[in-house]
ROMIPA-470556 format. One record per residue (C-alpha): residue number from 0; x, y, z. Coordinates in Angstrom, 2 decimals, always signed. Layout:
N
[node NUM,[X,Y,Z]]
...
***
This chain:
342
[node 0,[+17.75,+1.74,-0.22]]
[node 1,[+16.01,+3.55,+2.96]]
[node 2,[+17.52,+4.56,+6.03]]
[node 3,[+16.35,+1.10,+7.82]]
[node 4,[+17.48,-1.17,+4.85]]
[node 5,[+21.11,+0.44,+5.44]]
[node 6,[+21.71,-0.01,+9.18]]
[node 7,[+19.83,-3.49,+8.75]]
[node 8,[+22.70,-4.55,+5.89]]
[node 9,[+25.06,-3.26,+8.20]]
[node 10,[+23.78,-5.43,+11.62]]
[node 11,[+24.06,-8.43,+9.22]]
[node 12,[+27.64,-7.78,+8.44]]
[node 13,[+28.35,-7.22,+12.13]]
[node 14,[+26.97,-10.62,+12.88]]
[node 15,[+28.31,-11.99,+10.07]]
[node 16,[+31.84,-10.46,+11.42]]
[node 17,[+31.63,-11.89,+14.93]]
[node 18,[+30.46,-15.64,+13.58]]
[node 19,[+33.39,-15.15,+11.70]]
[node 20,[+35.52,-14.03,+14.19]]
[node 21,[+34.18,-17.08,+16.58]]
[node 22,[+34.81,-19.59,+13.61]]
[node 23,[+38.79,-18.31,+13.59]]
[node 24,[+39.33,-19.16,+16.63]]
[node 25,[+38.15,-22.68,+17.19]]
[node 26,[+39.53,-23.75,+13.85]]
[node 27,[+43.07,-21.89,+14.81]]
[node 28,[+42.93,-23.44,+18.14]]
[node 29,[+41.77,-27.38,+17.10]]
[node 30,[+45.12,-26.72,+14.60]]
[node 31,[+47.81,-25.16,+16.86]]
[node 32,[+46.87,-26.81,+20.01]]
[node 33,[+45.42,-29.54,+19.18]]
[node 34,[+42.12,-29.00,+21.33]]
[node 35,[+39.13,-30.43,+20.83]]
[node 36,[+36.23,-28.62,+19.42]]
[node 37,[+34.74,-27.60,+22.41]]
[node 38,[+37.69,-26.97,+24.28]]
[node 39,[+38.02,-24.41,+21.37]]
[node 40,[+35.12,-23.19,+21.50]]
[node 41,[+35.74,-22.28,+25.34]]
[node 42,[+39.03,-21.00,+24.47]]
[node 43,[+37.87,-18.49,+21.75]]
[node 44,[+35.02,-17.36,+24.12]]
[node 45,[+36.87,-16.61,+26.76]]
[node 46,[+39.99,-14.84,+24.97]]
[node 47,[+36.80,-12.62,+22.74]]
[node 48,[+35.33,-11.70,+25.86]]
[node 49,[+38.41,-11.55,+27.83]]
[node 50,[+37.00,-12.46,+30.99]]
[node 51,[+40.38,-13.84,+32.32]]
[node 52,[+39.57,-18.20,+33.26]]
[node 53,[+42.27,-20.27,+32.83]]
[node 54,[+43.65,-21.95,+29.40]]
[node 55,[+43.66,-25.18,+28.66]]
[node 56,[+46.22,-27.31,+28.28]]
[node 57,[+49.83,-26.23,+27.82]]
[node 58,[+50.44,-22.80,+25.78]]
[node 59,[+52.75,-22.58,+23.51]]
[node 60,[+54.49,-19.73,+21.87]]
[node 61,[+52.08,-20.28,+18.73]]
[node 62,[+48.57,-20.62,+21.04]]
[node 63,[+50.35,-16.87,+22.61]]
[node 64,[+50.96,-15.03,+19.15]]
[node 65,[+47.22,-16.55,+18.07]]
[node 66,[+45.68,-15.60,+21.06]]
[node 67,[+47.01,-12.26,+21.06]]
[node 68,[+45.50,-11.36,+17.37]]
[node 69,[+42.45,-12.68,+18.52]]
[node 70,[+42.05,-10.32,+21.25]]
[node 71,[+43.10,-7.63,+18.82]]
[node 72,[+40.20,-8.63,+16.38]]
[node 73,[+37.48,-9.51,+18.74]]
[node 74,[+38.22,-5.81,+20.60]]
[node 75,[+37.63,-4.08,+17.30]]
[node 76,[+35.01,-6.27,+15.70]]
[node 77,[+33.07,-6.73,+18.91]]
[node 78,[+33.08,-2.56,+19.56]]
[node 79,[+32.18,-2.64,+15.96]]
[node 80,[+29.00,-5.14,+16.66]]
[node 81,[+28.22,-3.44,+19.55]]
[node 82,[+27.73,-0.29,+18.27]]
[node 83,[+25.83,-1.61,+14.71]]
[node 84,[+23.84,-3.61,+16.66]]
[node 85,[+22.46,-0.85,+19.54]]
[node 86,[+22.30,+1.40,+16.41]]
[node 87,[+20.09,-0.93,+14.30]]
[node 88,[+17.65,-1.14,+17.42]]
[node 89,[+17.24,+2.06,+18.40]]
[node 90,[+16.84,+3.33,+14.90]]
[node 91,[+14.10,+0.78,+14.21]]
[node 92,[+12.53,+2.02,+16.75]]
[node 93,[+12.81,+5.47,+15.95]]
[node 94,[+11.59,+4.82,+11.83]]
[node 95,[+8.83,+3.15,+13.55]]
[node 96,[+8.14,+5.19,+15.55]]
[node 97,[+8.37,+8.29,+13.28]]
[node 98,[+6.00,+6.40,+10.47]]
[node 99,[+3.18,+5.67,+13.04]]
[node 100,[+3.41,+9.40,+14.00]]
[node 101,[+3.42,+10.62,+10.23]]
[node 102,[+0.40,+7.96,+9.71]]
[node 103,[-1.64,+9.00,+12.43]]
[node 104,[-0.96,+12.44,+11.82]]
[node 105,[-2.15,+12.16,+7.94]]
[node 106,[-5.06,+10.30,+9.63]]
[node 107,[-6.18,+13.10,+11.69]]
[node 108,[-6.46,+15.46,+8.58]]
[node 109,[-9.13,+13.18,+6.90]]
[node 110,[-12.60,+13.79,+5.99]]
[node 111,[-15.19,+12.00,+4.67]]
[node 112,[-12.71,+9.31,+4.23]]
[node 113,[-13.15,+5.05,+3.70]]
[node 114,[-11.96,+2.79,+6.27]]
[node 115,[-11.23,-0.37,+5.22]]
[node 116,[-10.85,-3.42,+8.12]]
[node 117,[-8.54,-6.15,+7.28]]
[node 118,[-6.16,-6.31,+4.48]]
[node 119,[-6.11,-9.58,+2.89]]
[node 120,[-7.36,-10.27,-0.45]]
[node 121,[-10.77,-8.61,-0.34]]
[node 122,[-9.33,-5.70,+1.60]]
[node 123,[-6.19,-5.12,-0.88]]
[node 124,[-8.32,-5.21,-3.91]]
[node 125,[-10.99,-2.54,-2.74]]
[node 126,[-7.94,-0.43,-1.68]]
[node 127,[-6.65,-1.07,-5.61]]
[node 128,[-10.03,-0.18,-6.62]]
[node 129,[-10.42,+3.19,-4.18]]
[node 130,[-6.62,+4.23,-5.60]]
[node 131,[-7.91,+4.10,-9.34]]
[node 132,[-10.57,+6.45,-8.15]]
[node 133,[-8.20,+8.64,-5.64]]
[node 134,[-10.32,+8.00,-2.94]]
[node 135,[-8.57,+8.02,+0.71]]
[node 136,[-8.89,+5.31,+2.67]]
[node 137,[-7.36,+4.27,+5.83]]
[node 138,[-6.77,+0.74,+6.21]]
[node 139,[-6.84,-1.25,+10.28]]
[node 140,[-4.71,-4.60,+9.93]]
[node 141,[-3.51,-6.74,+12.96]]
[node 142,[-0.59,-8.97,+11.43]]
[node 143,[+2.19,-6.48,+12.15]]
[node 144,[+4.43,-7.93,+8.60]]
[node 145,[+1.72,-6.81,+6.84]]
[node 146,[+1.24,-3.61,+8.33]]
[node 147,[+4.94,-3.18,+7.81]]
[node 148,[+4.88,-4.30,+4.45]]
[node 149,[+2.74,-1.64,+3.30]]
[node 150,[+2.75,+1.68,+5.39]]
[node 151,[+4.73,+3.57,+3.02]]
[node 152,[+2.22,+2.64,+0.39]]
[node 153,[-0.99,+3.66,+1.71]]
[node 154,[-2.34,+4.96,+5.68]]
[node 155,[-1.98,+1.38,+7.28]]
[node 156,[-2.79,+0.80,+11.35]]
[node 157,[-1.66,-1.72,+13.23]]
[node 158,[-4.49,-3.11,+15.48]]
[node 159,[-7.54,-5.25,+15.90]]
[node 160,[-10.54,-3.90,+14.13]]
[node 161,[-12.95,-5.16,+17.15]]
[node 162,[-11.22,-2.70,+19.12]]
[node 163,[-13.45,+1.04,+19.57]]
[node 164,[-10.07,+2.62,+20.54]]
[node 165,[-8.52,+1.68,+17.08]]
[node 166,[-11.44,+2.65,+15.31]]
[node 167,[-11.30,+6.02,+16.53]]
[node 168,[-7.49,+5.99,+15.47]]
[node 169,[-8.69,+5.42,+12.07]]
[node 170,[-11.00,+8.18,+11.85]]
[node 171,[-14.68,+6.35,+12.18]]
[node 172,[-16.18,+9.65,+12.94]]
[node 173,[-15.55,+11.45,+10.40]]
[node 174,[-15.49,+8.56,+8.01]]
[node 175,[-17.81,+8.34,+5.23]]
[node 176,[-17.64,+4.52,+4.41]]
[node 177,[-16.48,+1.39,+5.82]]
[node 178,[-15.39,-1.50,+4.37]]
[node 179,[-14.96,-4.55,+6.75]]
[node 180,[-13.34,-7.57,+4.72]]
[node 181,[-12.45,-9.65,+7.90]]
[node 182,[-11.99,-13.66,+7.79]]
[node 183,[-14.24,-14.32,+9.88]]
[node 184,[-18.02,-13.39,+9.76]]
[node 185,[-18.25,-12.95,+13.65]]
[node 186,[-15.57,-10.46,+13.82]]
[node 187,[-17.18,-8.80,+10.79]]
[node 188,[-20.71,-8.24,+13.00]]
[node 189,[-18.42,-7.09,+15.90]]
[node 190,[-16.87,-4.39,+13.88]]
[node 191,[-20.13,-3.59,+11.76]]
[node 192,[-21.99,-2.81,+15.42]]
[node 193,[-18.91,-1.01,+16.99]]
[node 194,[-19.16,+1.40,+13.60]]
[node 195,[-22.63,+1.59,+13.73]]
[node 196,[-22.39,+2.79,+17.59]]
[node 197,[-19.47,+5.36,+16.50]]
[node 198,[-20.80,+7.19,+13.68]]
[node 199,[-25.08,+6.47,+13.03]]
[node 200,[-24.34,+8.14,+9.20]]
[node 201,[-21.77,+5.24,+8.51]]
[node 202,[-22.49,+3.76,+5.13]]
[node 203,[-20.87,+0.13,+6.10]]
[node 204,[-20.16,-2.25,+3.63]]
[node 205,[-19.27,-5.94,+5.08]]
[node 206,[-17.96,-9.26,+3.72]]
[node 207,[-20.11,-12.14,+4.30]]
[node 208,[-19.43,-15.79,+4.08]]
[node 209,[-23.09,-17.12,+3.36]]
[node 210,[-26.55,-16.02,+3.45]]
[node 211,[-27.63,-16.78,+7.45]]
[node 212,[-24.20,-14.43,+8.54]]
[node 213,[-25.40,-12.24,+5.76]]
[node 214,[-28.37,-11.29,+7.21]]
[node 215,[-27.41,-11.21,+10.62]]
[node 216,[-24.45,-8.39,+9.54]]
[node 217,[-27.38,-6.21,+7.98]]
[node 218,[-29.31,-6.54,+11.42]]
[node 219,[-26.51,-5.37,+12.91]]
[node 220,[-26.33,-2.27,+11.16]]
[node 221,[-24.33,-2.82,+7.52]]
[node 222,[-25.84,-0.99,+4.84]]
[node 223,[-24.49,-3.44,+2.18]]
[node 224,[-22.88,-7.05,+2.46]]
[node 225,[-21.12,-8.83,-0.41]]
[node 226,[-20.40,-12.63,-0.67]]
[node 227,[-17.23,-13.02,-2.21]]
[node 228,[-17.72,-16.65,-2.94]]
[node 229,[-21.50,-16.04,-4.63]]
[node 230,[-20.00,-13.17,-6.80]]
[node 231,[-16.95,-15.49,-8.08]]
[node 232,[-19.26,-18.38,-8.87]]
[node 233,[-22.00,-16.49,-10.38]]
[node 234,[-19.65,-14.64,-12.88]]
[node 235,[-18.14,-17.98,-13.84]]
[node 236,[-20.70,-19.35,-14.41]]
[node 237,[-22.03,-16.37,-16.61]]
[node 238,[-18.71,-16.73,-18.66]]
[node 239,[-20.21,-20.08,-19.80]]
[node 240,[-23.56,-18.71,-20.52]]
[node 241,[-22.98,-15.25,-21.74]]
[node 242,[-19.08,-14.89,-22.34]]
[node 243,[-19.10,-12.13,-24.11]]
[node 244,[-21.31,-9.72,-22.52]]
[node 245,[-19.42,-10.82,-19.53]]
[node 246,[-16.28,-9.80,-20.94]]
[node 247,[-17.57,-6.88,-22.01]]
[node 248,[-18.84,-6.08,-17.99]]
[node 249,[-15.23,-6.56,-17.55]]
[node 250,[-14.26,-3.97,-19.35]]
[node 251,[-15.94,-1.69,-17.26]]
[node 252,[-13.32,-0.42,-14.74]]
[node 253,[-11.33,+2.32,-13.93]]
[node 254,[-7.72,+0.05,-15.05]]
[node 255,[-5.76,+0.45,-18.22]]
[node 256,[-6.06,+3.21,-21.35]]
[node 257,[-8.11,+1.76,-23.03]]
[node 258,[-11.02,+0.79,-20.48]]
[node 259,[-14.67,+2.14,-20.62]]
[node 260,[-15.44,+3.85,-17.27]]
[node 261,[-18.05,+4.13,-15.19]]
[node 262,[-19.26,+6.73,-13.17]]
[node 263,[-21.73,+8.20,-11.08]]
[node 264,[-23.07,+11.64,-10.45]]
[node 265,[-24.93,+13.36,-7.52]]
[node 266,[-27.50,+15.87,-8.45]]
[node 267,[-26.33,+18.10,-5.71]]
[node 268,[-22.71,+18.28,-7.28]]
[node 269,[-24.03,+19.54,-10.50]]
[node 270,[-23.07,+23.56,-10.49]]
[node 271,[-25.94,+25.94,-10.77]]
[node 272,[-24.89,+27.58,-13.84]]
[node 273,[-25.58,+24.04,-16.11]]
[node 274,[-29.41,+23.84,-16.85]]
[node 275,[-30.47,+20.20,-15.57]]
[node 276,[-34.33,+20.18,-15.19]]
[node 277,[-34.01,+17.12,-17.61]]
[node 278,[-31.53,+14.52,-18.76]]
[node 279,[-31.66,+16.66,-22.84]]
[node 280,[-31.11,+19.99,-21.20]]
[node 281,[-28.20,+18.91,-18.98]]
[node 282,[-26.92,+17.71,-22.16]]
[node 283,[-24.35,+15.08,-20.95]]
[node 284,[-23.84,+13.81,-24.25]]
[node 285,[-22.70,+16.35,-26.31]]
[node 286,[-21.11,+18.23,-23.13]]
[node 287,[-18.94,+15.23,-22.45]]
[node 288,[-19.50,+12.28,-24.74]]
[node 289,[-20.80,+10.45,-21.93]]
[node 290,[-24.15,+8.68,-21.78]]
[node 291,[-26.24,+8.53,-19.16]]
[node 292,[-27.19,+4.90,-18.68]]
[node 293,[-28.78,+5.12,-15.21]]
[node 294,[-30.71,+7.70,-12.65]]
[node 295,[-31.28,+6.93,-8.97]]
[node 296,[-34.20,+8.27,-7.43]]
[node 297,[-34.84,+9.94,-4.21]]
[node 298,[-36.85,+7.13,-2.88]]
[node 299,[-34.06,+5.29,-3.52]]
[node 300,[-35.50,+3.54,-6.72]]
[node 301,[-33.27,+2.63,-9.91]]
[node 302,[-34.16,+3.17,-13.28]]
[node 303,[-32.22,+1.77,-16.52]]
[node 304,[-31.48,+3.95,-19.37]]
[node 305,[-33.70,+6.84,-18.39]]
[node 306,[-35.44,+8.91,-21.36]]
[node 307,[-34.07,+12.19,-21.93]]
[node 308,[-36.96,+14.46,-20.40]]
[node 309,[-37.15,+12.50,-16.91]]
[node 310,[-37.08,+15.36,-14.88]]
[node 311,[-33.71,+14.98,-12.56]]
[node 312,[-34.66,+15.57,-8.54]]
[node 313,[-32.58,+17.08,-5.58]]
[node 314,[-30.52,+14.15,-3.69]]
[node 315,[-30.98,+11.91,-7.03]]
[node 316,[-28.33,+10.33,-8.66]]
[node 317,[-26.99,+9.68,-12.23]]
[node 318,[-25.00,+6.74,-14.10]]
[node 319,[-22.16,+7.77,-16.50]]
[node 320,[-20.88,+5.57,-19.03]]
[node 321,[-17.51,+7.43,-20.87]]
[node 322,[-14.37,+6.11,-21.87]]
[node 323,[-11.41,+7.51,-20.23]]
[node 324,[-11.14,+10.69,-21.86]]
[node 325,[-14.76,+11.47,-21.53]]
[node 326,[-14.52,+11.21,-17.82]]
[node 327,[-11.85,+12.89,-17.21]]
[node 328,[-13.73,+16.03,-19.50]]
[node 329,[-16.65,+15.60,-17.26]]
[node 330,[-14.66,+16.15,-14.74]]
[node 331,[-13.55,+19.02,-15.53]]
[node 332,[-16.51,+20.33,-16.66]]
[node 333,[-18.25,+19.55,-13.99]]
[node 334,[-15.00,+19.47,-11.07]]
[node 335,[-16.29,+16.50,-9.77]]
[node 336,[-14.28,+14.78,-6.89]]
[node 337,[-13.55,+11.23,-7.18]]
[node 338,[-13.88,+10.32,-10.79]]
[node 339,[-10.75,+8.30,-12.37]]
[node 340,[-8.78,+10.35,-14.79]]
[node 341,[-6.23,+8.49,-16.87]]
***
């Protein structure tokens, strides 16, 4: 139990005690005076708060001796309340204040980070996906439960993603990547030409909801833009067709022991001591046990299962494909940043 959890248990029983305390006394006085339930209501208000009206009714030597142990309790329970209850608030403000300070703080120490707009179920599972790979992020989310619900999990703002000034809270300059995984495909063109305007070297990555906002989001400046919808029906689909290749696709991620992982490396991170003219002379395979399955041009142009003497470029790229314990070898052969290592 954190600090909050405690002093929020502990405004519960305070209410709890003063309900209670307000319960006693209309019950005791319906019995011993015979009053009726709002007449002992009024009665057990005005004795708690002792603000000094006049009874109702006759008072009897029982309504006296009652009376007086309710101004007893209410005195001690209501100081109690008080002081739970102005306790409970200004500590909530204080955690809340202290976590957005330690967040933006952590924030400000961030290069070449990913900032990832909205947090629903697109959002969370790219921020599953960037963990696996220990990638930071920073994530912008407007619903303040959810924000509260996980900023001690990961670097969570509270804010609209349309807004410049929260973008600039999260980092966009010295981001490296955004991900914007809004509802809505006009807020995701707002925020994909508000990044665009921020930082020109921005790779953006937006969600799209069909092929005309699609479009419209790469005129605006996204780099890439992914259908959710298209993906999900395109793999079912290929579950019916091809379920076993499929399933074997599935396999490769970056989640459980036993998973085949894939990876990818940048020419430029390659140290100079490793000969890499060629795919034989780098000599992935017997280096690492990982096969290169895929090299990435310059020019931008892809090429499947290169043969071993393509000659590897400056600002090119290669395709790993290792199981778990091969990738975490190449990374330490290699000290990449960024690959998974179970």
């Amino acid at each position: 139990m954190n600090v909050f959890d405690f002093f929020r248990s502990k405004f519960i029983i305070a209410v709890g005690l003063l309900l209670g305390l307000l319960l006693l006394g209309v019950v005791g006085y319906r019995i011993l005076g015979d009053y009726s339930w709002l007449d002992g209501l009024y009665m057990t208000i005005i004795t708690v708060t002792t603000v000094g009206f006049r009874e109702v009714g006759m008072v009897d030597d029982n309504i006296k001796i009652f009376t007086i142990i309710l101004i007893i309790c209410g005195i001690f329970i209501g100081a109690y309340a008080i002081s739970v209850i102005t306790e409970y608030i200004f500590t909530k403000n204080s955690l809340d204040h202290f976590k957005s300070r330690r967040t933006m703080n952590s924030i400000k120490k961030l290069e070449n980070h990913i900032v990832i707009c909205g947090f629903g179920r697109n959002g969370r599972q790219a921020a599953k996906k960037l963990e696996a790979y220990r990638r930071k992020f920073v994530v912008i989310e407007k619903e303040k439960e959810e924000v509260e619900k996980y900023q001690d999990k990961c670097l969570i703002l509270e804010g609209n993603a349309n807004d410049d000034e929260v973008l600039l809270q999260a980092g966009i300059e010295r981001a490296s990547c955004l991900i914007t995984a809004l509802p809505n495909d006009a807020d995701n063109l707002f925020v994909v030409l508000s990044a665009r305007q921020l930082n020109k070297k921005l790779y953006i990555i937006s969600r799209a909801s069909d092929e005309s906002a699609q479009k419209k989001i790469k005129m605006a400046g996204a780099n890439s833009t992914i259908m959710p919808d298209k993906i999900g029906g395109d793999h079912m689909a290929s579950l019916v067709v091809v379920p076993d290749l499929i399933e074997f696709m599935d396999q490769l991620s970056v989640e459980g022991d036993n998973s085949i992982n894939l990876e990818e490396i940048s020419y430029n991170d390659i140290p100079e001591e490793f000969p890499h003219a060629t795919l034989i002379e780098l000599d992935l395979r017997r280096k690492t046990g990982c096969t290169v399955i895929g090299y990435k041009s310059p020019e931008g142009q892809y090429i499947v299962n290169p043969e071993g003497d393509m000659e590897l470029k400056p600002n090119s790229k290669l395709m790993v494909l290792g199981r778990p314990e091969q990738i975490h070898k190449l990374n330490q052969l290699f000290k990449l940043e960024g690959v998974h290592v179970h």
